[in-house]
C-alpha positions in Angstrom: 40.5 -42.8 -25.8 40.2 -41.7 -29.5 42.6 -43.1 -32.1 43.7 -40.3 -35.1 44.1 -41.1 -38.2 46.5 -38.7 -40.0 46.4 -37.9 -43.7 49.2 -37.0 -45.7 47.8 -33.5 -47.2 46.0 -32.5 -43.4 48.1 -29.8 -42.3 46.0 -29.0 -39.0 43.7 -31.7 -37.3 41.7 -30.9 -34.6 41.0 -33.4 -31.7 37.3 -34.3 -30.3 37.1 -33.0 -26.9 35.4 -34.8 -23.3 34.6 -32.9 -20.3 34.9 -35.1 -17.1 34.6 -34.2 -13.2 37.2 -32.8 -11.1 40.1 -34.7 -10.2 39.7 -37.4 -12.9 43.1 -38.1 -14.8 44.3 -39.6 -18.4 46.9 -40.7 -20.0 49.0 -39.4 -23.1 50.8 -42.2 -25.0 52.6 -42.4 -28.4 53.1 -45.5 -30.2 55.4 -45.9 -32.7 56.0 -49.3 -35.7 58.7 -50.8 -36.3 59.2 -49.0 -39.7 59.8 -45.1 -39.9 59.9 -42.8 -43.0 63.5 -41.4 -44.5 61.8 -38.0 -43.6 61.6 -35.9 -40.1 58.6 -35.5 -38.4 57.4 -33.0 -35.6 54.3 -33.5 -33.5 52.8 -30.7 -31.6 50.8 -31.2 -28.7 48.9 -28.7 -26.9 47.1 -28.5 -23.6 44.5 -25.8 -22.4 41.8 -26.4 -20.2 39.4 -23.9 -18.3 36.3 -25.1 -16.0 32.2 -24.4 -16.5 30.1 -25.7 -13.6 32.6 -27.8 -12.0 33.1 -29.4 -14.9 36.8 -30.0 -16.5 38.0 -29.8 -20.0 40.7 -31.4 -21.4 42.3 -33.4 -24.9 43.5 -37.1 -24.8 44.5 -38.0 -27.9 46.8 -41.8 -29.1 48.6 -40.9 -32.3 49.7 -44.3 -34.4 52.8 -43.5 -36.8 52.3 -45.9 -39.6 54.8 -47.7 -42.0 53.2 -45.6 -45.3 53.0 -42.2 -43.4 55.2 -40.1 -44.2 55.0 -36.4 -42.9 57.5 -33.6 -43.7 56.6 -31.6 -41.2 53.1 -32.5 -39.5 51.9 -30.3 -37.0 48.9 -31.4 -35.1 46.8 -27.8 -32.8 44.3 -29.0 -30.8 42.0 -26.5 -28.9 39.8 -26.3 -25.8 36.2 -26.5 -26.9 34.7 -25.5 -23.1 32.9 -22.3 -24.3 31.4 -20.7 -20.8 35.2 -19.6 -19.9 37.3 -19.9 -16.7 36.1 -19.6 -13.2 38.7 -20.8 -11.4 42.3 -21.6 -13.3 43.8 -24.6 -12.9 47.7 -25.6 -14.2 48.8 -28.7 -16.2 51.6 -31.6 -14.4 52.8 -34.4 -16.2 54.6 -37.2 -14.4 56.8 -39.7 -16.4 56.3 -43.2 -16.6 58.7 -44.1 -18.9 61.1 -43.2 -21.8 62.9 -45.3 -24.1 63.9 -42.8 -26.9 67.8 -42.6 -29.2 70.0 -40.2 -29.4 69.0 -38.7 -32.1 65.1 -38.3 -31.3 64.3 -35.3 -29.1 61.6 -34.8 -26.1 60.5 -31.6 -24.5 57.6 -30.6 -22.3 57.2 -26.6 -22.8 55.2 -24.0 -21.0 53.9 -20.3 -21.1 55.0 -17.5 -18.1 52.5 -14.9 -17.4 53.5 -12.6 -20.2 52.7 -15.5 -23.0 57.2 -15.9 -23.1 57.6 -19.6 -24.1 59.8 -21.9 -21.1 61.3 -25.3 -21.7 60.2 -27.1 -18.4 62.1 -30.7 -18.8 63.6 -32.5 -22.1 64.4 -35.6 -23.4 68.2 -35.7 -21.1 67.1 -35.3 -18.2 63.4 -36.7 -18.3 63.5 -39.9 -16.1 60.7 -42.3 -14.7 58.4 -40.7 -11.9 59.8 -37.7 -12.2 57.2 -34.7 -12.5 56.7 -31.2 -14.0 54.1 -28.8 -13.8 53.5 -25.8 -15.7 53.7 -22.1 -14.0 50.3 -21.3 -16.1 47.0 -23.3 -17.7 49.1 -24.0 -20.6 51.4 -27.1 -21.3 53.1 -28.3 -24.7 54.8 -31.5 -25.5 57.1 -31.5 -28.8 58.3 -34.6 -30.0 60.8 -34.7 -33.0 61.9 -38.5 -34.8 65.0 -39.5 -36.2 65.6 -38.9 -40.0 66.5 -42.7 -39.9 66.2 -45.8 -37.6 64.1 -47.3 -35.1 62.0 -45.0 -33.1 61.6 -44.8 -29.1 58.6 -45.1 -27.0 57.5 -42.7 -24.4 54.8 -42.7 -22.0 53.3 -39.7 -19.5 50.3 -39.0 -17.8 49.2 -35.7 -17.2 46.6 -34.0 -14.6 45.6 -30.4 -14.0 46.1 -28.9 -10.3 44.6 -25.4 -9.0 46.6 -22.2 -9.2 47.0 -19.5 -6.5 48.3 -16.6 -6.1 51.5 -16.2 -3.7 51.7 -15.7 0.3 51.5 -11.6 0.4 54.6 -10.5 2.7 53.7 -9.1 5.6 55.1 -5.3 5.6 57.4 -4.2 8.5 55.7 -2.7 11.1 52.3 -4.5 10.5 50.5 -7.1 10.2 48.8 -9.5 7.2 45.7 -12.1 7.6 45.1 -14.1 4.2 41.7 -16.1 4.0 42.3 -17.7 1.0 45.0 -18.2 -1.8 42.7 -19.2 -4.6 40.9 -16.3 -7.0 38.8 -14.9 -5.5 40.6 -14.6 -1.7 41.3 -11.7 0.2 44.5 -10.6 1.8 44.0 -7.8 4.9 46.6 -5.7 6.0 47.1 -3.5 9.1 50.2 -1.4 10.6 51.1 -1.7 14.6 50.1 1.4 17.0 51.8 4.7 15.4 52.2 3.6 12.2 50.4 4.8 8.9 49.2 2.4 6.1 50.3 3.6 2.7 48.8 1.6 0.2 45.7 -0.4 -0.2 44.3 -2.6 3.0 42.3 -5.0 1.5 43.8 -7.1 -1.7 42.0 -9.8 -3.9 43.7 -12.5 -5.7 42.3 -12.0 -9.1 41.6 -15.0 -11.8 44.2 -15.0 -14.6 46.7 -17.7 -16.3 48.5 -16.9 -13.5 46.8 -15.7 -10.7 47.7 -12.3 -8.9 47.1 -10.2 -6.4 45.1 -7.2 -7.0 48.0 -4.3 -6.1 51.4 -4.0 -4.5 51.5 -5.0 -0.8 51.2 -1.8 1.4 53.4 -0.5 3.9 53.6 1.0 7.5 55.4 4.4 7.6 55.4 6.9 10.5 54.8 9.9 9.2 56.0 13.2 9.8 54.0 15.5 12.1 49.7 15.0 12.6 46.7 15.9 15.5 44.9 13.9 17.5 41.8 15.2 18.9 40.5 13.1 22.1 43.3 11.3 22.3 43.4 8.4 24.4 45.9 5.9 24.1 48.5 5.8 21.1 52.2 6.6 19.8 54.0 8.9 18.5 57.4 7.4 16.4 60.0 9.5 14.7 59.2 9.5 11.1 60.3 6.9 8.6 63.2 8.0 5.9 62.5 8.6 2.1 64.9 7.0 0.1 66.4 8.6 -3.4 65.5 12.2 -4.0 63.2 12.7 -1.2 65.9 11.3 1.4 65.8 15.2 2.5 62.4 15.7 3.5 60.8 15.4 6.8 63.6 17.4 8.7 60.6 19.2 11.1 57.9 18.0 12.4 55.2 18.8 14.8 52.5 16.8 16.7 49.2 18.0 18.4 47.8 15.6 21.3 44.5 16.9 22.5 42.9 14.5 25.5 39.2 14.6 26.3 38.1 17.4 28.7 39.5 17.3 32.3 42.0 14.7 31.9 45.8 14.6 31.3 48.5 13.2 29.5 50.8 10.6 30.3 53.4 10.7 27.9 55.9 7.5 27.8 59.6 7.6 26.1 59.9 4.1 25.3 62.9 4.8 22.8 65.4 7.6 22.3 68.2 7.9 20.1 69.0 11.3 18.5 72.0 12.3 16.5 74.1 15.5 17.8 72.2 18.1 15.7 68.7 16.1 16.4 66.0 17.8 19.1 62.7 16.9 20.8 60.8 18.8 22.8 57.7 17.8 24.8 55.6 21.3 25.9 52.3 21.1 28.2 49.7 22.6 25.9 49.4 24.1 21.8 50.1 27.4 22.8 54.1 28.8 22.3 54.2 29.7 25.8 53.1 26.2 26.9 55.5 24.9 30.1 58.4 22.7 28.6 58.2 19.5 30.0 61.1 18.0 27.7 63.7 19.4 25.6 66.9 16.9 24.9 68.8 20.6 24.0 68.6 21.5 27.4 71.0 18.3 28.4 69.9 16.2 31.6 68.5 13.0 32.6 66.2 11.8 30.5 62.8 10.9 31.8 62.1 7.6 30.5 60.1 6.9 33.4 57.5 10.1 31.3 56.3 13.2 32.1 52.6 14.5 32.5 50.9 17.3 31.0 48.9 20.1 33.3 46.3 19.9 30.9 44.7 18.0 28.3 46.9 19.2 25.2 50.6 18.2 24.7 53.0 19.1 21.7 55.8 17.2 20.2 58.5 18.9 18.0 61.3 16.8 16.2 64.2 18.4 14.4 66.8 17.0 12.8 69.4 18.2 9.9 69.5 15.1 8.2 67.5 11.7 9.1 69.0 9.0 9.8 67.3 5.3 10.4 69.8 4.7 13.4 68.0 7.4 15.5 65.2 8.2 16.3 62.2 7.9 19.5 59.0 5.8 20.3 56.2 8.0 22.2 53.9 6.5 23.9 50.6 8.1 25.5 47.5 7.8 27.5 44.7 9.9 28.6 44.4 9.8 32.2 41.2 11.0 34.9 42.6 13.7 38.0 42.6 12.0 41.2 44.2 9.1 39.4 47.4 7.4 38.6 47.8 6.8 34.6 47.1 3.4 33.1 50.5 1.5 33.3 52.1 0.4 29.9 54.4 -2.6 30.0 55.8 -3.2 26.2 56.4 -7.1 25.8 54.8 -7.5 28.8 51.5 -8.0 30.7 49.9 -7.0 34.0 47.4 -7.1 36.9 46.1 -4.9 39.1 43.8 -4.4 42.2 42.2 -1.4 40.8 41.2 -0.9 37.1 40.5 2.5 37.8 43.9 3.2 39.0 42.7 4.5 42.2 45.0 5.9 45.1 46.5 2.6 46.6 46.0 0.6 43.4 49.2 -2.1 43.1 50.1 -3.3 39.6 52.5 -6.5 39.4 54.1 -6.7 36.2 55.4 -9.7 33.7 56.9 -10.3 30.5 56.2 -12.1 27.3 58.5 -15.2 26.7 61.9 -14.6 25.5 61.7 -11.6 27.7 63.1 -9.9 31.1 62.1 -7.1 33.6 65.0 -4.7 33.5 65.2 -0.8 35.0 61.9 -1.3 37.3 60.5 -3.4 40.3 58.3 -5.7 39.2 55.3 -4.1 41.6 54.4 -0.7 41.5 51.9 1.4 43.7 49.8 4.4 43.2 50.3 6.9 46.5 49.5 10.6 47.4 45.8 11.7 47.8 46.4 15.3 46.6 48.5 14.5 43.3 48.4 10.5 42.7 51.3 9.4 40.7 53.3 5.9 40.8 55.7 5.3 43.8 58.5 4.3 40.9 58.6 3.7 37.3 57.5 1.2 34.9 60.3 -1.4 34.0 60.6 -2.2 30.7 60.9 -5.9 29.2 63.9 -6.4 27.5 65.0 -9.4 24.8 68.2 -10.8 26.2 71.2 -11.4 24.4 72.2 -14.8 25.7 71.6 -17.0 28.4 71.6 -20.4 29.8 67.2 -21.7 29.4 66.7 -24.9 31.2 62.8 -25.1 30.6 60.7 -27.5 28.8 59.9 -24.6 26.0 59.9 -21.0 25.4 61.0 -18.8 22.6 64.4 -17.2 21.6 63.9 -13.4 20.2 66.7 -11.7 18.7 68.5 -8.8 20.5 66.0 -5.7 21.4 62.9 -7.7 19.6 60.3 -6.5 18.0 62.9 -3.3 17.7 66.4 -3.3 15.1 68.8 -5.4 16.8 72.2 -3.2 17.3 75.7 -3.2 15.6 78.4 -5.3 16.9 75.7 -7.9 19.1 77.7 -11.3 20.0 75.1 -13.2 22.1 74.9 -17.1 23.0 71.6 -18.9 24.1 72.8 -22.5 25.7 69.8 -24.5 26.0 69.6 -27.9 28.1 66.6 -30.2 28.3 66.5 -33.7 30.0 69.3 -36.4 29.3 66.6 -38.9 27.7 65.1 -35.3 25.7 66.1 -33.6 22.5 65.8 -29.9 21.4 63.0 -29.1 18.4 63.9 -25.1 17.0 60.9 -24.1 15.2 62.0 -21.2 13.7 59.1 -18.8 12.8 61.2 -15.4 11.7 64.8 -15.2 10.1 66.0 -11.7 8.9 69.0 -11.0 9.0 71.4 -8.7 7.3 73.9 -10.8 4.9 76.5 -9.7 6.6 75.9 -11.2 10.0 75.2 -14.5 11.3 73.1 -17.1 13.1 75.0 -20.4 14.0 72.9 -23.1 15.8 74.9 -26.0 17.0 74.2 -29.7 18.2 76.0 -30.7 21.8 77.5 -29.6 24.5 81.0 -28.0 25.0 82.9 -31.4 24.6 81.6 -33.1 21.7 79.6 -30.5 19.0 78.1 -30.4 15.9 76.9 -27.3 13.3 73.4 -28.1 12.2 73.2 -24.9 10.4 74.5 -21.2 9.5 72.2 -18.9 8.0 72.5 -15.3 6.6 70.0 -12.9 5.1 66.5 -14.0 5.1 64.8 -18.0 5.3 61.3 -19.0 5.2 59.9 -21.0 8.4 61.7 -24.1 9.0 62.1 -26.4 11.8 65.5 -28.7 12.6 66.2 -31.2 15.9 69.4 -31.7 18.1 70.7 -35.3 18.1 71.7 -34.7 21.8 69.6 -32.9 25.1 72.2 -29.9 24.6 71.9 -26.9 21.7 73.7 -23.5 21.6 72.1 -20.6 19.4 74.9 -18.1 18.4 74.3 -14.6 17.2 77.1 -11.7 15.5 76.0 -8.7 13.9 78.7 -6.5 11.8 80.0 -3.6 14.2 80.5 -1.8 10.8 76.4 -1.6 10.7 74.5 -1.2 7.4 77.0 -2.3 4.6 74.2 -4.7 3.3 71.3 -3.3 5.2 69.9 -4.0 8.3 68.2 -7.0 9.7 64.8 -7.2 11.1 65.4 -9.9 13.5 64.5 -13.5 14.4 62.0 -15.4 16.5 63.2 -19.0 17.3 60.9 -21.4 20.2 62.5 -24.1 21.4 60.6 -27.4 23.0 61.8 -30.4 24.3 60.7 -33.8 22.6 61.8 -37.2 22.5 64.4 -38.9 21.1 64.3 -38.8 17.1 67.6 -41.4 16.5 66.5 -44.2 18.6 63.7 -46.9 19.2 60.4 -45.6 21.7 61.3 -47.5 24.8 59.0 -50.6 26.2 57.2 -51.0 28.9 57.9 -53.4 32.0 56.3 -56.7 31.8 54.5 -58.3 34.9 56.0 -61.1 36.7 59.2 -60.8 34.8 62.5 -57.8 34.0 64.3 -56.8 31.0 67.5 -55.8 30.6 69.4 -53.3 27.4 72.3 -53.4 25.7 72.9 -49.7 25.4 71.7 -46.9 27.7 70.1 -45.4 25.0 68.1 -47.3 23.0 69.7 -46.2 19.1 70.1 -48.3 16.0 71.0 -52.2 17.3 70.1 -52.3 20.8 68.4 -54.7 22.2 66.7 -55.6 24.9 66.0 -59.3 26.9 63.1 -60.1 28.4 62.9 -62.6 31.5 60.3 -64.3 33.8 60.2 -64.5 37.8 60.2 -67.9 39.0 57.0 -69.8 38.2 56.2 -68.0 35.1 56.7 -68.7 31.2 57.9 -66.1 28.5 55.1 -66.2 25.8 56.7 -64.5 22.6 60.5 -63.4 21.6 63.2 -63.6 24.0 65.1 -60.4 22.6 63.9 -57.8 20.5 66.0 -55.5 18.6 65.8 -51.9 17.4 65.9 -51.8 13.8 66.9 -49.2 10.5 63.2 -47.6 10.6 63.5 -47.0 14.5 61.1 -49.3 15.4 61.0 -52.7 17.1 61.8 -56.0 15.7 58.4 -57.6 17.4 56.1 -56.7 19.6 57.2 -56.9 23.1 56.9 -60.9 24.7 54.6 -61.4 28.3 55.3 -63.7 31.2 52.8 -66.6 31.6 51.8 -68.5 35.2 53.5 -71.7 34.5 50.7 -74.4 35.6 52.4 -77.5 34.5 55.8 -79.5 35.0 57.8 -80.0 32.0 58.2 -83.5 30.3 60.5 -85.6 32.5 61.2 -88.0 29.7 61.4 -91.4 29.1 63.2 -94.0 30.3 65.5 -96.2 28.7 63.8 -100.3 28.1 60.9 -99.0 30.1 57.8 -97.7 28.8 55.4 -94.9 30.9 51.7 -94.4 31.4 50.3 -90.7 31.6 47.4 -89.9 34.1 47.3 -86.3 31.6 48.9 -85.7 28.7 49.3 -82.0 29.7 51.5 -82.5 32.6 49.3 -80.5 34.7 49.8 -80.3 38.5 48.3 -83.2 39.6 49.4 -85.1 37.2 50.9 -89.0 37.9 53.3 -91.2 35.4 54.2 -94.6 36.5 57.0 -96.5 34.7 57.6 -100.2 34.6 60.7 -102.1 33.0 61.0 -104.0 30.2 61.9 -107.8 30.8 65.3 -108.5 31.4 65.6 -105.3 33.3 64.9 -104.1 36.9 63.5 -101.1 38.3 65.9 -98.3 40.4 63.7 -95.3 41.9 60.3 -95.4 42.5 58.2 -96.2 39.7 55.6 -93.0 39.9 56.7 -89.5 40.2 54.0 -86.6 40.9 53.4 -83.1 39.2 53.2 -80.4 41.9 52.7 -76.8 42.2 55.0 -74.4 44.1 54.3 -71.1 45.6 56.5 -69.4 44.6 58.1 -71.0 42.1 57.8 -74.0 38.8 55.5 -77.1 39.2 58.1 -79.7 40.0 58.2 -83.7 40.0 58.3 -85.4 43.2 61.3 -87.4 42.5 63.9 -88.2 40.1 63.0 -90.9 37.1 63.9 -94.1 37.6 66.4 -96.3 35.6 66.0 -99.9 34.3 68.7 -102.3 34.3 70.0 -105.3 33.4 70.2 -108.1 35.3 73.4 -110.1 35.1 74.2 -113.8 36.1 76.8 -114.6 38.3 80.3 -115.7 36.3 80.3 -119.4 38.1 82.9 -120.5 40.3 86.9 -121.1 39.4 87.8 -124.7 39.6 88.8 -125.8 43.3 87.6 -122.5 44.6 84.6 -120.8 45.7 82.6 -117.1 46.3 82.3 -115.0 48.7 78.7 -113.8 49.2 77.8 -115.3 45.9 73.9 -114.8 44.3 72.2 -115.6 40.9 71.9 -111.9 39.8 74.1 -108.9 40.0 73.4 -105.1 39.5 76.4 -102.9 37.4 78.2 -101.8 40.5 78.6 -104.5 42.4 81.3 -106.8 42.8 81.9 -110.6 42.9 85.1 -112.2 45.6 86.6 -115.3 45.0 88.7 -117.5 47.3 90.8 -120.6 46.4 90.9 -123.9 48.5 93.7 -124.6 50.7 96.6 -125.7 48.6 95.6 -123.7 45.5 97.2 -120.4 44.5 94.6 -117.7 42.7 95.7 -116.5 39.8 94.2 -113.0 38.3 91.6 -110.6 40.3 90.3 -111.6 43.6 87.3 -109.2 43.1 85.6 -108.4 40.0 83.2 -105.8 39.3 80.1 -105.9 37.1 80.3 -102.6 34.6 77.0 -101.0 33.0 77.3 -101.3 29.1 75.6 -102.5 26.1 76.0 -105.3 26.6 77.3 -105.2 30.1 80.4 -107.3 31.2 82.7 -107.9 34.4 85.7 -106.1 34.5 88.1 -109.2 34.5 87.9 -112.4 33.7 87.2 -115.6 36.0 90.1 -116.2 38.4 92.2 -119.4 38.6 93.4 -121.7 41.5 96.4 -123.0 40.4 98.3 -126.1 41.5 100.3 -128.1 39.5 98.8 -127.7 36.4 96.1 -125.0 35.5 93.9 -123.5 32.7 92.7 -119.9 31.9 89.5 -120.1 31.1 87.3 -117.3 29.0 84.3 -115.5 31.3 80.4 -115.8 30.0 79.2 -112.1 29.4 77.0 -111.1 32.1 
């Protein structure tokens, strides 16, 4: 860091400069006193920054506003002092960490487009802390203007450079686009399916500028009107593409010349046709004007879609048409093919295998489709019959994307109507798709484009209970969205009225089942134990118990629950061989003696009164083991009790059974002599307590005269 100075006559000051590596950062800061001049003051500063041998440029400057400064206006350039110019361009991001400023002072972090136009990227309202903005090009500005009176704010951001690139080429319709790398310098390839022409360059390069751009406009894949092919193989023939504006006229006849290598034929395959009511193809066998007619749509009749052969090696294609139309149209398809055998097979969206790769007389092909497709108008196994003239014993089918369905699988892919074709007018379809109960359904959409005037709905649940996750029109990058529940539906309309807003090139959607995404991954079984859930399906707040078979111990938490973040409140508990018996206790005015302090199965405690007290029980219990089952004590513990004297006899009576000593529970008779009447209980009965005491009091004898007399405590 570098502190500047400022003096009052400098009108421009220019800031030292540092190189440092790649990747390192600083930090811009402004501090401000606690005095500020009457006067406004502006401070400019500007960022630029190229790269020499890996090396980065850049300006870090503190600038101190003093008490007896006073600039009306200051305006501070600074400029990038790397002089072996840019390689590689990189672009400017500040990220806020904080702002403290008043009303009246004003913030704003500015930037360049690529024509040089000025652009206010963030200012002072709506600037907040963490927030970050980076500029389109290698240039960034701050501008910072003070009150004319009053305290000033503080302010703090740190700023770092990032790479620029240039953007994802589109892939043109019809074709295909590989990209090896974004950065200056990269290369973008393209290439048009079979039939289609490339107009345009096939090879782009992302070139090095502020902002970095591609080379040239993206190509595109027409079909062009009319052409020759000399030893033609294998290839197509498509009705040309329209012109648009004042050349929507053009292309109303044209003519195609197939020549195959010497001694072999043509197989020629209508995969699509669609003409208007003034439109006409015709398919002859050779160049020559009176070549045999092998198709003409004037003449009416069936169509062959199943193809037709040439006699010889030459086939010509005429297309006429008063005006073209995008809705019509027809997709050739052909292949060169040795006499004496069938024609190579041609299965689009589809695959398959044979016995014979030469095609021979007896040769069996089986056919399949590419997911999200089905075999329609064909067997799925063909055979190639007659010795004299081979040809197929039926046609090829043709794999068709569905418009609807029920899919049950694990996976596979949902195209749109008549994919990789244009979908139709007036297409309602509905894919339901069902995955386990325990499952949920990830869409990973891939393609989206649509026409804005129809519609893709996807919805979440069955038929009872459903949700709308999402309706899209037009087009939409790749994106990817979940089903809360194992059911989704997938819900297509196009606009019977057709192209009021264009027409859509279709979508490609898979589908795969996953787990759960709203609730807790579920635990495992323990060993020698259960566990039990509160909820069937293991969301937000459930819980589940853990318990241990008889014998064992649970070693961690009894219950975990499932918490915010979907995971578990602990790790899940295990159940431990119990080798020990618990603590019987003690015993009340006894004490105990341990053979192991662990309690292990073996182990022996022997208890002995304190004096005044007797024993009841045996005086040693036993720890051991069970099979199955808890370690166990042998007996019950013993109790110690008092011992309690006998109450005495009642004047001129006596006891029944009478002894020194009595136990709570037992009971003490009295009987008076002959002539003497007892008075009170004739049985009393000694109750436990602290102290313990006889229910009643002594009994009397009465005669003539008697006395109550008060009982000891026993």
């Amino acid at each position: 860091m570098t502190k500047i100075k400022p003096e009052v006559n400098r009108r421009l000051l220019k800031s030292p400069q540092w190189c440092s590596r790649a990747g390192q950062s600083l930090k811009l800061c402004w501090f401000h006193g606690k005095r500020v001049c009457k006067y406004k003051y502006i401070i400019l500063f500007g960022l630029s920054s190229s790269r020499t041998n890996s090396l980065l440029c850049w300006t870090d400057v503190i600038w101190t506003h003093k008490v007896d400064i006073c600039i009306n206006p200051l305006s501070l350039s600074f400029e990038d002092l790397c002089l072996n110019g840019c390689v590689t361009p990189v672009c400017w991001g500040f990220q806020v960490k904080s702002v403290n400023l008043s009303d009246s002072e004003q913030l704003s972090i500015r930037g360049v487009d690529e024509r040089g136009a000025s652009l206010v990227l963030a200012n002072h309202t709506l600037l907040v802390e963490g927030q970050v903005i980076r500029s389109p090009t290698n240039t960034l500005s701050v501008y910072y203007r003070s009150a004319a009176e009053g305290s000033l704010g503080l302010f703090q951001l740190h700023y770092q450079i990032f790479r620029l690139s240039c953007p994802l080429p589109k892939r043109p319709h019809f074709g295909e686009v590989s990209v090896l790398d974004l950065l200056p310098g990269g290369i973008a390839r393209f290439h048009c399916h079979m039939g289609y022409h490339l107009e345009g360059a096939h090879l782009l390069t992302c070139l090095n500028a502020s902002l970095p751009t591609w080379s040239g406009k993206e190509p595109t894949c027409r079909a062009l009107c009319g052409g020759t092919v000399k030893n033609a193989t294998i290839g197509r023939v498509l009705s040309p593409s329209p012109h648009h504006g004042p050349n929507a006229t053009l292309d109303r006849s044209c003519s195609w010349s197939l020549e195959a290598p010497k001694d072999q034929r043509l197989h020629l395959h209508l995969e699509r046709l669609l003409l208007g009511p003034t439109d006409r193809l015709v398919l002859w066998s050779g160049l020559d004007a009176g070549s045999v007619v092998l198709f003409d749509s004037a003449r009416g009749g069936q169509i062959p879609f199943e193809g037709v052969i040439s006699e010889g090696p030459a086939v010509r294609i005429q297309f006429i048409t008063d005006q073209p139309n995008p809705n019509t149209g027809f997709n050739i398809r052909y292949e060169a093919f040795e006499r004496g055998h069938c024609y190579e097979p041609y299965l689009q969206n589809g695959n398959f295998t044979t016995t014979d790769p030469l095609y021979g007389v007896g040769a069996v092909i089986q056919f399949t489709c590419d997911p999200g497709h089905s075999l329609e108008q064909g067997p799925p196994v063909i055979e190639c019959i007659s010795a004299r003239d081979p040809y197929w014993n039926d046609t090829e089918p043709i794999c068709k994307a569905q418009c609807g369905g029920d899919l049950t699988g694990p996976g596979g892919v949902i195209l749109s109507p008549n994919w990789p074709e244009w979908y139709g007018e007036g297409e309602d379809c509905s894919w339901r798709v069902h995955v386990e109960e325990d499952k949920r359904v990830l869409l990973d959409v891939q393609l989206l484009n649509i026409s804005d005037s129809d519609m893709l709905t996807i919805t979440d649940g069955d038929e009872v209970a459903t949700r709308i996750l999402g309706r899209y029109v037009g087009g939409s990058g790749p994106f990817k969205l979940s089903s809360t529940s194992p059911d989704l539906t997938i819900t297509f309309h196009s606009d019977p009225a057709g192209l009021v807003f264009g027409k859509g090139e279709g979508f490609i959607i898979n589908y795969m089942e996953v787990s759960r995404n709203d609730s807790c991954p579920d635990l495992p079984e323990i060993q020698n134990g259960w566990k039990t859930t509160s909820h069937v399906a293991l969301v937000r707040g459930a819980r589940i118990t853990y318990q241990c078979d008889p014998g064992y111990d649970l070693v961690g938490r009894e219950t975990l629950t499932c918490q915010l973040d979907l995971s578990w409140s602990s790790q899940p508990p295990f159940c431990e061989k119990i080798m020990y018996c618990s603590d019987p206790g003690h015993v009340e005015h006894a004490s105990r003696t341990l053979s192991d302090p662990k309690l292990l199965v073996g182990t022996t405690i022997q208890y002995s009164c304190n004096a005044g007290f007797i024993l009841q029980g045996g005086a040693t219990i036993t720890c051991y083991g069970r099979e199955p089952g808890t370690p166990v004590w042998t007996s019950r513990l013993p109790h110690c009790v008092c011992e309690y004297l006998n109450p005495g006899l009642p004047e001129n009576g006596y006891q029944i059974l009478s002894k020194r000593l009595y136990l709570p529970g037992e009971s003490l008779t009295f009987v008076c002599y002959q002539g003497y009447e007892l008075i009170g209980e004739v049985a009393i009965k000694c109750i436990l307590g602290s102290p313990s005491f006889w229910s009643g009091p002594l009994p009397l004898c009465r005669g003539e005269v008697f006395i109550l007399q008060d009982l000891p405590l026993c």
